[in-house]
C-alpha positions in Angstrom: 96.6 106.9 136.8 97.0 103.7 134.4 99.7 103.9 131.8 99.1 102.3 129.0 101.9 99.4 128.1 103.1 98.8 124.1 101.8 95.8 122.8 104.7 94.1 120.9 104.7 90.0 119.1 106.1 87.5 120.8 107.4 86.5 117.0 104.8 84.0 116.7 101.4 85.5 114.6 98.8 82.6 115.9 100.2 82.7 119.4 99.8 86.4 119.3 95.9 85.9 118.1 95.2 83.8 120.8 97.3 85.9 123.8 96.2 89.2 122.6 99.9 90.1 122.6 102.3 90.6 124.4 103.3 94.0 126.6 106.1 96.0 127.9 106.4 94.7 131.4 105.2 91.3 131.0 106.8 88.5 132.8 106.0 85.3 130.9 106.5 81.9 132.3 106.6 78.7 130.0 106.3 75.3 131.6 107.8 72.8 129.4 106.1 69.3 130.0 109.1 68.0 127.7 111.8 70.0 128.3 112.2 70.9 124.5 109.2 72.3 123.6 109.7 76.4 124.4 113.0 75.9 122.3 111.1 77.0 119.8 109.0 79.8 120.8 112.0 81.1 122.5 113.9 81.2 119.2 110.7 83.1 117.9 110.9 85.6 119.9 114.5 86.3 120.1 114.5 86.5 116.0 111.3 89.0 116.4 113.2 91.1 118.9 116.2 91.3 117.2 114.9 92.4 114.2 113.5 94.9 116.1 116.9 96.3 116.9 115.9 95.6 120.7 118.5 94.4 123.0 118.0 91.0 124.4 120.0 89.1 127.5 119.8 85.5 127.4 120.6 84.5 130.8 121.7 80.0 130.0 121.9 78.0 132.7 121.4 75.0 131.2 124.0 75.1 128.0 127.4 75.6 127.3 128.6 79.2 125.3 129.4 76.5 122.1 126.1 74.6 122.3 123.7 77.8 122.7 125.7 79.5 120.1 125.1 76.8 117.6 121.2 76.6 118.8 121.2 80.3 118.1 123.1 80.2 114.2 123.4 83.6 113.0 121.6 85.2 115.9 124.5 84.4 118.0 126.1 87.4 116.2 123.5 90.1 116.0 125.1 93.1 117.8 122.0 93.4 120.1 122.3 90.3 121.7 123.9 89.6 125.3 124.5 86.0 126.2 125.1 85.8 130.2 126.9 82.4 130.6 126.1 80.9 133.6 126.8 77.1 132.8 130.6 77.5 132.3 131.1 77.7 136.1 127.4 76.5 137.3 127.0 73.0 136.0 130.1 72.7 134.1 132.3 72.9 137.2 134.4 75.4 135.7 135.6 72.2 133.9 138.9 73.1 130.8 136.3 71.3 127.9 133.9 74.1 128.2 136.2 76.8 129.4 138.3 76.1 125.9 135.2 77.9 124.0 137.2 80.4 125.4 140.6 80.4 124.7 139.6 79.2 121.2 137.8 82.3 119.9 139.6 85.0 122.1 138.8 88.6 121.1 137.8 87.6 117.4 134.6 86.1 118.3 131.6 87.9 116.9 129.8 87.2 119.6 128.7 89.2 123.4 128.7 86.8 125.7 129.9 87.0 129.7 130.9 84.7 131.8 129.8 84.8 135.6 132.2 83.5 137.6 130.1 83.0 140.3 126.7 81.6 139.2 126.1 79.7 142.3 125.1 83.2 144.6 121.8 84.6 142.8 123.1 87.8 144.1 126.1 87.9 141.6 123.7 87.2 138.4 121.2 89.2 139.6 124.1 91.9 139.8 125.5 91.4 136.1 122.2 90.9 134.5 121.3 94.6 136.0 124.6 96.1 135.2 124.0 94.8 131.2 120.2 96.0 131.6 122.0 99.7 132.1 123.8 99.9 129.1 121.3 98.9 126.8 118.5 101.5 125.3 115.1 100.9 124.6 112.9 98.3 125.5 115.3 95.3 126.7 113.9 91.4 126.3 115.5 88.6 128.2 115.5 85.0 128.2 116.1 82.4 131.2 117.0 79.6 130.6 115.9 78.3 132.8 114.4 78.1 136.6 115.1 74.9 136.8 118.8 75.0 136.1 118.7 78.0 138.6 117.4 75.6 141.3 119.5 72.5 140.4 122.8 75.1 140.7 121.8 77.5 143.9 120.3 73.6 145.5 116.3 74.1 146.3 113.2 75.9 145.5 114.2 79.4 147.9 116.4 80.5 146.3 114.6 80.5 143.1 111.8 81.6 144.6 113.5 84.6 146.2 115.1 85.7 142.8 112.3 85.4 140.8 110.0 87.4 143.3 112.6 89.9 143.8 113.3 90.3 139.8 110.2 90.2 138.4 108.6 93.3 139.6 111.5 94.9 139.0 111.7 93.7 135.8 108.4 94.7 135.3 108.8 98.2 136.2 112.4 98.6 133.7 109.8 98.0 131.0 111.6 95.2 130.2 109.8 91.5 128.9 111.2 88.4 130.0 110.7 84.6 129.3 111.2 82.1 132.0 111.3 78.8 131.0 110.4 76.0 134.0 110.4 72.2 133.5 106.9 71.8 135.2 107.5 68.4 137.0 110.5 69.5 138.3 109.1 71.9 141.0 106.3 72.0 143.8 102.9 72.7 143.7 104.2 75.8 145.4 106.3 77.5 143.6 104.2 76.8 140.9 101.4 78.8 142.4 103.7 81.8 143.5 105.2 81.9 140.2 101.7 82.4 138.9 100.5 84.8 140.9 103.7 87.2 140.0 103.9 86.1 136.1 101.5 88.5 133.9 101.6 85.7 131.5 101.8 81.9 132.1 101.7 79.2 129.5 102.2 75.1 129.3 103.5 73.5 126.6 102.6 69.5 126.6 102.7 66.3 124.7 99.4 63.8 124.4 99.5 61.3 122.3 102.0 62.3 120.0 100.2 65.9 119.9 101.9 69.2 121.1 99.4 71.6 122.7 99.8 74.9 124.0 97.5 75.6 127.5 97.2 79.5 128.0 97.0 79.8 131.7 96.6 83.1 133.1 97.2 86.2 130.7 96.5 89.4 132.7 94.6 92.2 131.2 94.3 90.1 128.1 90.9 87.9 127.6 91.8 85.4 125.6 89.2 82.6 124.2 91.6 79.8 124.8 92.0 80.2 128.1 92.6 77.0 130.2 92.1 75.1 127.0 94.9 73.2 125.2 95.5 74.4 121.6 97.2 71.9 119.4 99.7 72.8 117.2 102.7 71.2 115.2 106.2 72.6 114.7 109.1 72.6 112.2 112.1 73.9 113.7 110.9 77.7 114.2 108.2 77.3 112.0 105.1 77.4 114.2 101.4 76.4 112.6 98.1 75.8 115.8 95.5 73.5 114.0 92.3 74.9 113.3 89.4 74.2 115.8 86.7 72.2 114.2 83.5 74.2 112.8 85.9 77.5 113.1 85.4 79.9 110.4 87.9 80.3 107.9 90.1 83.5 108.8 92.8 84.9 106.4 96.5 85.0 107.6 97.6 88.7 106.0 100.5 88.7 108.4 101.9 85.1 107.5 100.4 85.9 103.9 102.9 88.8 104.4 106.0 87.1 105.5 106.1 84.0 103.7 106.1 86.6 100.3 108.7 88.9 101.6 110.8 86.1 103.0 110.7 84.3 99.3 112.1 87.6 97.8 115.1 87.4 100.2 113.8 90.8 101.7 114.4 91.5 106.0 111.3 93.3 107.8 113.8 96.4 107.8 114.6 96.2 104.0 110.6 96.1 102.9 110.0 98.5 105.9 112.7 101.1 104.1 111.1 100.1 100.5 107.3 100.8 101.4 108.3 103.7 103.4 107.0 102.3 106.9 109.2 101.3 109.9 110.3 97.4 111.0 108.0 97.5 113.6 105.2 98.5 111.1 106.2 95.1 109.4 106.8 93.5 112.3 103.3 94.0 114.1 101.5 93.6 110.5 103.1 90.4 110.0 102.0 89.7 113.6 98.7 90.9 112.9 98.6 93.1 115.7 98.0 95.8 113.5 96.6 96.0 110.1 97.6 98.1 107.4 96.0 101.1 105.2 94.9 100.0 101.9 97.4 103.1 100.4 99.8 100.8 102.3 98.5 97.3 101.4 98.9 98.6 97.8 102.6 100.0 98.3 103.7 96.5 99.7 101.8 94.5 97.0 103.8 96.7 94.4 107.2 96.6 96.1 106.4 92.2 96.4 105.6 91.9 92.5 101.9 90.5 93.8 98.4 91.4 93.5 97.1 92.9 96.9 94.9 89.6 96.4 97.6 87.2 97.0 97.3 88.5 100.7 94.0 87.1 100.8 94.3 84.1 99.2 95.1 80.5 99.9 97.8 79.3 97.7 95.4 76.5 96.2 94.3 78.8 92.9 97.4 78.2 91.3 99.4 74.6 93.0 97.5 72.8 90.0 98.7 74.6 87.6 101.8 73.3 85.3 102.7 76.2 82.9 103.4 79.6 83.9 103.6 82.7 81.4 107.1 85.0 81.2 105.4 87.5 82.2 104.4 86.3 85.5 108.3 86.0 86.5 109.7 88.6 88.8 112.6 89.8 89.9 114.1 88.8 92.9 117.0 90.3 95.1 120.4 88.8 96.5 121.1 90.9 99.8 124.6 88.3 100.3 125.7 88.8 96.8 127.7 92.4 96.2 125.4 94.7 94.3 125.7 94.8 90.7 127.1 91.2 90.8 124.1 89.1 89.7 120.2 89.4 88.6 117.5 86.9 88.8 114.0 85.9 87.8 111.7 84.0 89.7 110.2 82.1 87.3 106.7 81.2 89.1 104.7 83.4 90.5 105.2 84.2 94.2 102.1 82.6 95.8 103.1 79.0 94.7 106.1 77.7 96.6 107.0 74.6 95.0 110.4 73.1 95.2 112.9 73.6 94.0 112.0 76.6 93.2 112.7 77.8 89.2 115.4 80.9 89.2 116.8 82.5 86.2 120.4 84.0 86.8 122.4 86.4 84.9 125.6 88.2 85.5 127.7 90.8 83.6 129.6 90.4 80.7 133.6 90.0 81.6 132.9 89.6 85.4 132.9 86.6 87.2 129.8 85.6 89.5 130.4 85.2 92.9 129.4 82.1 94.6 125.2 82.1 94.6 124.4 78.6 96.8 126.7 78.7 99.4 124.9 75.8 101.2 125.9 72.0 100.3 123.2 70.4 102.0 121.0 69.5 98.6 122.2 69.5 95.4 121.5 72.2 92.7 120.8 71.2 89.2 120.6 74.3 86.1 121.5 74.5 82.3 123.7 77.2 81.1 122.3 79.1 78.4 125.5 81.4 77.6 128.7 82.4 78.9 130.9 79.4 81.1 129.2 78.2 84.5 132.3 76.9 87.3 130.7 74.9 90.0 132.3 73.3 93.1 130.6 70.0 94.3 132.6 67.7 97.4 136.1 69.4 96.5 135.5 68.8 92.7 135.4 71.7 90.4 133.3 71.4 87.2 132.6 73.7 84.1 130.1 73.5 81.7 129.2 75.7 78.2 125.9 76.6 76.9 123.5 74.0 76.3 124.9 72.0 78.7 123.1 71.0 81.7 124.9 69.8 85.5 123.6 68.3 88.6 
């Protein structure tokens, strides 16, 4: 008797098109022709499974606790995540510079992470990354990072090969999924083929010409289109876009329709989940378009948004010429950082343009002082107060201004 596996999003809505998904149980091996291209669809999926509330091991053997910590940002502290550090004592050597992460943070770090003592015997990680794996609830995701830091550390292709074999079945059966990330020339032709045959997924990421392309090469009970054909695609950080094959019809994006509008109103998948009156999966596959939702419920998200339901189908083309832009086309937009009550703003164009900067109007409470808004100092902000006293702090210098007057 087949049982049927959950399809879930890798946290990439185009990859997810052209895989079919991913599943509970799926194994999926990236070769990296660059070594720093799965960075990115890593970081996808991590951000798609945390948001999930899924647990998720990320088993490094190729960074230090403070680098991967600051490659992660504010996913280092999500409560569901489990980094298994087995650099510290692998290919640092144990060495006092990385060992210091350490000392520094003691028991006020907010983040999970465990140090292996031993990361040269496969059986000790194998061990820990089990024992975590029993803790946790729910579907688990993991990470490894990578194959070939396992074989530079444990010194030749057995030993990887005999871990992998032995963990992904296993794996498989936890209903667990896991990303394994392998430099493909760093290995033999074969390992390469018995990491296919075990991997329900395999995937290469190369560069041609100054071109990134993904190659989907095996995807088991999945049919994709692509198959054994290079996709290109560019990349912005974790922003993901694959270029449109020529003479392809045009196809509407309602699940990155979906998520650039919710992201612009500051809203998480759980807060516009709780808002329509769906779950964060709901959002999560929607904006994955693995699923696609009722018009009732098309309707209750374009209300909560402040949009038509035809800005879901739209390109945002019908209104980037435009120059003026009615009041009553502002909308109100949320601060989830700020305590509530302490400030209310206006977005003064509408929500399918994204220009930038983007137009806010701000207000706070008579008597009560605002707390800080734009935390960053990366770019300059610019405003005019209209009433009131605005403070400011720019490079250590504090600055005040009255109404009428404008700052940079």
């Amino acid at each position: 008797m087949s049982i049927r596996k959950n399809r879930i999003s890798s946290g990439v809505s185009q990859l997810d098109r052209l895989l079919g998904g991913l599943f509970i149980g799926d194994n999926v091996v990236w070769y990296d022709n660059a070594g720093s291209l799965a960075g990115a669809f890593c970081m996808n999926f991590i951000q798609a499974s945390l948001a999930q509330d899924r647990p998720l091991i990320y088993v490094s053997f190729d960074r230090s606790p403070k680098n991967l910590v600051e490659k992660l940002g504010p996913l280092a502290e999500n409560q569901h995540l489990t980094i298994l550090d087995c650099f510290t004592h692998g290919k640092g050597d144990g060495s006092e510079v990385f060992n210091k992460f350490y000392e520094k943070n003691g028991a006020q770090w907010p983040y999970q992470i465990i140090k292996i003592k031993e990361p040269w015997r496969p059986e000790q990680v194998m061990e820990s990354v089990y024992g975590i794996h029993k803790t946790l609830k729910n579907d688990v995701r993991l990470v490894f990072e990578s194959l070939t830091g396992m074989q530079d550390l444990w010194g030749g292709e057995e030993h990887v090969l005999k871990f992998y074999t032995h963990s992904c079945p296993k794996l498989y059966e936890l209903n667990t999924i896991a990303y394994w990330v392998v430099e493909k020339g760093a290995h033999s032709d074969r390992l390469r083929a018995h990491i296919n045959q075990i991997a329900q997924v395999a995937i290469e990421l190369s560069v041609k010409k100054g071109k990134s392309a993904l190659t989907i090469l095996k995807a088991e009970k999945r049919s994709p289109d692509t198959l054994n054909r290079p996709t290109p695609y560019r990349n912005d950080g974790m922003n993901i876009r694959f270029e449109k094959e020529a003479g392809a019809a045009h196809k509407v994006d309602l699940g990155m329709r979906l998520k650039e509008l919710r992201t612009r109103q500051g809203l998480s998948q759980t807060e516009l989940a709780r808002m329509v009156g769906v779950t964060p999966s709901n959002i999560s596959q929607i904006e994955s378009n693995l699923i696609y939702p009722s018009l009732t419920a098309l309707f209750r998200i374009a209300e909560t948004l402040s949009v038509e339901v035809g800005a879901f189908f739209q390109d945002r083309a019908d209104v980037r010429d435009r120059v003026v832009f009615p009041a009553e086309e502002s909308v109100h937009i949320r601060f989830p950082d700020l305590p509530k009550g302490s400030i209310s703003g206006r977005l003064l164009t509408p929500r399918t343009l994204n220009p930038k900067p983007n137009p806010i109007s701000l207000k706070s409470p008579k008597v009560k002082a605002c707390p800080p808004i734009f935390s960053s100092t990366k770019v300059r902000k610019s405003g005019i107060c209209w009433r009131g006293i605005c403070k400011r702090r720019w490079a250590g210098r504090r600055t005040g201004s009255g109404p009428g007057m404008s700052s940079i």
